[in-house]
N, C-alpha and C positions, 0 to 999 in steps of 0.2 A: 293811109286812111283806108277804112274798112270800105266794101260797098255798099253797106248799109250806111255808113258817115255821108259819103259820095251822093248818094241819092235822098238824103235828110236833106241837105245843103243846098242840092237841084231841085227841092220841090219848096225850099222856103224861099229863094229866088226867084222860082217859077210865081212863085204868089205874090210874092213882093213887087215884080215887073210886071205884074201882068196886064197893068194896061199900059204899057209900051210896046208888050212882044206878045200880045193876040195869044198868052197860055202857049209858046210855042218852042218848047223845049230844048230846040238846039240853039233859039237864039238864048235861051238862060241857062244854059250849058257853056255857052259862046262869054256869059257875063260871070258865071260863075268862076271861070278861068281867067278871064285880067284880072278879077279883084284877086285871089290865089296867088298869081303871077305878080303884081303889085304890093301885094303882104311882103311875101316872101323876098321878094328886091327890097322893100324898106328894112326888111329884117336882117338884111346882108349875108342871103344863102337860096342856092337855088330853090326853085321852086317844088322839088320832089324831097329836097332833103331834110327829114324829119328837125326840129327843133332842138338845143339841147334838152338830156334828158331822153331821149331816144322815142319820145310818143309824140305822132304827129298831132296836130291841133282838132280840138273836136269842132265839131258841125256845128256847136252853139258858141263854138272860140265868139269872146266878146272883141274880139277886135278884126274880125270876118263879119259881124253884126253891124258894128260901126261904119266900118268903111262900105257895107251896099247901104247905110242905111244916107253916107254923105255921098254914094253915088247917085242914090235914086233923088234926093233932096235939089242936086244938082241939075240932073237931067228933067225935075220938075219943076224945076225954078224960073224958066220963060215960059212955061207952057200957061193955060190960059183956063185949059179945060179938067187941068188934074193938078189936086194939090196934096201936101204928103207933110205930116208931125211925127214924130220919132222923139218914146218918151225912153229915157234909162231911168228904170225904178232904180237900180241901184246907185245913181251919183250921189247918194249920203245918205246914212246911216237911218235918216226916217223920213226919207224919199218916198217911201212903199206904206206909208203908214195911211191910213182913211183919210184924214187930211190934206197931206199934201199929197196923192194921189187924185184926188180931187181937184186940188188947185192948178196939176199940171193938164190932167186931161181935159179939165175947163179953157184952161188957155190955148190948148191944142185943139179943141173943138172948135173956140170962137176961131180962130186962124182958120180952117177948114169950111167954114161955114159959107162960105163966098162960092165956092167951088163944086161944079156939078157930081163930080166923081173924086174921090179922095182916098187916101191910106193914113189911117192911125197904126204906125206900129211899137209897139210898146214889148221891150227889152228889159232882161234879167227882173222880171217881176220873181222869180219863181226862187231865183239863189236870191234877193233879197230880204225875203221870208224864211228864208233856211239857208245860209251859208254854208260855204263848202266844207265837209269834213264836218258836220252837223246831222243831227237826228231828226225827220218829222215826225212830229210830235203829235197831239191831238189839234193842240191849241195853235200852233203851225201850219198844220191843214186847214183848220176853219177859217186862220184868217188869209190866207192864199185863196180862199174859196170863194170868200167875203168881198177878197181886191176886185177877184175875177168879175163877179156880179155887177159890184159898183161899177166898174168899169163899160160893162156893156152893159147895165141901164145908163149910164150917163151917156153914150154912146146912142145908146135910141131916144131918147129923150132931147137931149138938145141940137138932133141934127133934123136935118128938113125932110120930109118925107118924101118931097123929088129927088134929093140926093142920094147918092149912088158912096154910099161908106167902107171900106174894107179896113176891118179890124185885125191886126197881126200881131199874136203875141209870140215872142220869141225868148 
């Protein structure tokens, strides 16, 4: 993994924990390396040893997204004062569509709602819209563009103005 990989991956974690680790880099350096070290044991190969195919896993690898997104779910789930939704636009094929983009950030909002401080983070919106080994298009940008907006206006709209929201798109 490049340094540039290395440091994409430490500062989406840095944002993603950030209200567990006070924005504090070594402790999300510290997080970013079990879940790495945890991947890479479920994978049945050390942790430094590239994957087959010879290229290590990128910074948006979806299953490095996954699993901080079931650690933080975890580590937020007795807490009282922070609550945390985790949408995958892509689990089906019109997951990402105006619709049901709607219906899942609605239900991720009500869930959140209760909660003084929160994280919506919201995954593979982007290869949803454009699949891999795909062209964007005009009509691919606009509506990536479209999700994005819907998104955070439903995001300021149905959350409480004392509330403390972090929106993560990944």
């Amino acid at each position: 993994m490049t340094s540039s990989d290395h440091l994409r991956r430490l500062h989406f974690i840095n944002a993603l924990f950030a209200g567990l680790t006070g924005h504090d880099l070594y402790l999300a350096q510290q997080i970013q390396t079990a879940i790495t070290t945890s991947l890479s044991e479920a994978r049945g190969r050390p942790a430094e040893q590239p994957p087959p195919g010879g290229e290590p896993a990128e910074p948006s690898d979806p299953a490095f997204a996954a699993a901080a997104a079931r650690l933080l779910e975890r580590l937020c789930d007795g807490r009282q004062d922070h609550g945390f939704f985790h949408w995958d636009a892509a689990e089906s094929a019109a997951a990402a569509t105006p619709l049901f983009a709607r219906e899942h950030v609605l239900a991720g909002l009500r869930r959140l709602a209760r909660y003084r401080e929160s994280t919506l983070l919201v995954t593979n919106l982007r290869p949803a819209h454009c699949p891999p080994h795909r062209r964007w298009t005009g009509r691919r940008q606009r509506e990536y563009r479209e999700s994005l907006a819907l998104i955070r206006d439903l995001a300021a709209a149905r959350s409480r103005r004392s509330a403390s929201l972090n929106l993560l798109f990944l």
